[in-house]
C-alpha positions in Angstrom: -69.9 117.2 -93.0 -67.4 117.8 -90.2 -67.5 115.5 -87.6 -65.2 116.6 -84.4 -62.4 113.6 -84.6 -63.3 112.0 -81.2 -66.5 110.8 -81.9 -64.6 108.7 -84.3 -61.5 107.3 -82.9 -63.0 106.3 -78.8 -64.8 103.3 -80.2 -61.9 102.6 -82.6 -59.7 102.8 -79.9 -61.6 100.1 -78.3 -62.0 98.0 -80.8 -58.4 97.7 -81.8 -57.5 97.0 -77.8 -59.9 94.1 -78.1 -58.6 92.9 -80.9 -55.1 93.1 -79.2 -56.5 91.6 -76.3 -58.1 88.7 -78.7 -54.9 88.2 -80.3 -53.2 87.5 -76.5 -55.9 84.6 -76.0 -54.8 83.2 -79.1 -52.2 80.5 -77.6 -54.0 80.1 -74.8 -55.3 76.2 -73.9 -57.5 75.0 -71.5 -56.3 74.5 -68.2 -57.5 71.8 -67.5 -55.8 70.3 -70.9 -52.5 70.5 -69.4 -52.9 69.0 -66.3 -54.0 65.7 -66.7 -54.9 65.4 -62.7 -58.4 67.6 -63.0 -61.2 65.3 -64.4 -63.0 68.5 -65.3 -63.5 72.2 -64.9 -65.7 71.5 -61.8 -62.0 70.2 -59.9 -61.6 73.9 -58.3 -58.0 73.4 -58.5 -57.7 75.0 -61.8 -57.9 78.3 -60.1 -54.7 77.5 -58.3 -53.0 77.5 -61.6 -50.9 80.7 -62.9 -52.4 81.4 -65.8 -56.0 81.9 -64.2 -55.0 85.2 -62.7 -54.0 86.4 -66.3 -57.5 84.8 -67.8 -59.5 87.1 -65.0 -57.5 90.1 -65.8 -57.8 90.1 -69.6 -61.1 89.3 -69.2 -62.1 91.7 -66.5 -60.3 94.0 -68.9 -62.5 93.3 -71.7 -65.8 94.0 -70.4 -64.5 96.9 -68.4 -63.9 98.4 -72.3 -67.7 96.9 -73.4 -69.1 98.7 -70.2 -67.3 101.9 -71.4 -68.2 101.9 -75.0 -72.1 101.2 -73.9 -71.5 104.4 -71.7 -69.6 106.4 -74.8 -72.4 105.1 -77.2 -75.7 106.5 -74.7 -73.6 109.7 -74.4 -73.1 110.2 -78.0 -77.6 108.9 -79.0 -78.3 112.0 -76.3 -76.1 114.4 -78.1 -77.5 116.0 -81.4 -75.4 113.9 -84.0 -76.5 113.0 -87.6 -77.4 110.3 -88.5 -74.1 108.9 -89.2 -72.2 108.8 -86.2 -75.7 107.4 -84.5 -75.5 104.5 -87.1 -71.8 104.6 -86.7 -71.8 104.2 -83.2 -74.1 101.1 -82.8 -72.3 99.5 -84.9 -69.1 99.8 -83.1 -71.0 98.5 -80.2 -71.9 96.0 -81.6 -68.7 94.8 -82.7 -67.7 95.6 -79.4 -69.7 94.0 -77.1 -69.3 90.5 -79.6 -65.5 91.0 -79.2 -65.4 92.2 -75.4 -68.0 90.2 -73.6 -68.5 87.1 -76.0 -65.7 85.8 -77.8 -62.7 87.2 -75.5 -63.9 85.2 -72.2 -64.3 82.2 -75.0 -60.8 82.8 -76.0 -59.2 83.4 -72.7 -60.6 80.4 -71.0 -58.7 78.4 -73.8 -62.0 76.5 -75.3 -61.2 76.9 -78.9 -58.2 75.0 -78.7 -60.1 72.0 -76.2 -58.9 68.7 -76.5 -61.9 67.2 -76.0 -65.5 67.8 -77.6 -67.2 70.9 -75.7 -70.4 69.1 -75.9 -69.3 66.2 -73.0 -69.4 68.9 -70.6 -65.8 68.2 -70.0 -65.2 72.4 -70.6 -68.9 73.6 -68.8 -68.4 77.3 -69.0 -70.8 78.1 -65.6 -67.3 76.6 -64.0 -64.8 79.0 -65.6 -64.5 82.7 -65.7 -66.4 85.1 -65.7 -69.3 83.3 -64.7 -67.2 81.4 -61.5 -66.3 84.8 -60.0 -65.9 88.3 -61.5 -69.3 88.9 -62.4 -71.4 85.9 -62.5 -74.9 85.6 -63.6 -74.3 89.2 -64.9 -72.5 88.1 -68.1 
């Protein structure tokens, strides 16, 4: 069948910023990693540091692009599509809401390159972004 291209290449589009986005978070430690002062996340002086403002942006970025592709995927269920781009769409949503709203704000905060073992509580996520700030309880 002929599909119209743009069904197509939006949540492509998306995906491949996320993944560029991902690949930015790559380097990125924990803050609190390389300054040896703060005993934990919970010390709010993390969020004096420089690269906080950066962490909040790319992930603020992020979910903006997950809260667009949920919009993009309800617009294209109510049109009359086959079967395809339906099936096609979720799973780009899928994809993208893992990427966007999970793993980025677990990349950006620097916790896959930790120091220390995540379980002591020495990284707690409720203290870093999103959940300190943008959005909260929300993500």
């Amino acid at each position: 069948m002929n599909y119209p291209i743009c069904h197509f290449l939006t949540p492509l589009a998306i995906l491949a910023a996320l993944l560029v986005l991902e690949l930015c978070c790559l380097t990125f430690a924990p803050v609190i990693d390389a300054h040896p002062a703060w005993k934990s996340v919970w010390d709010v002086t993390h969020k004096t540091s420089t690269e906080h403002n950066l962490r909040e942006i790319i992930m603020g970025t992020a979910m903006l692009m997950t809260i667009a592709a949920v919009l993009i995927t309800i617009r294209l269920q109510m049109q009359t599509l086959d079967s395809e781009i339906r099936l096609f769409s979720f799973y780009a949503l899928l994809l993208i809401f893992h990427l966007g709203w999970q793993v980025i704000p677990y990349y950006a905060n620097g916790l896959h390159n930790a120091a220390i073992p995540i379980e002591g509580g020495y990284y707690d996520p409720k203290a870093l972004p999103p959940m300190n700030g943008m959005i909260g309880y929300i993500w």
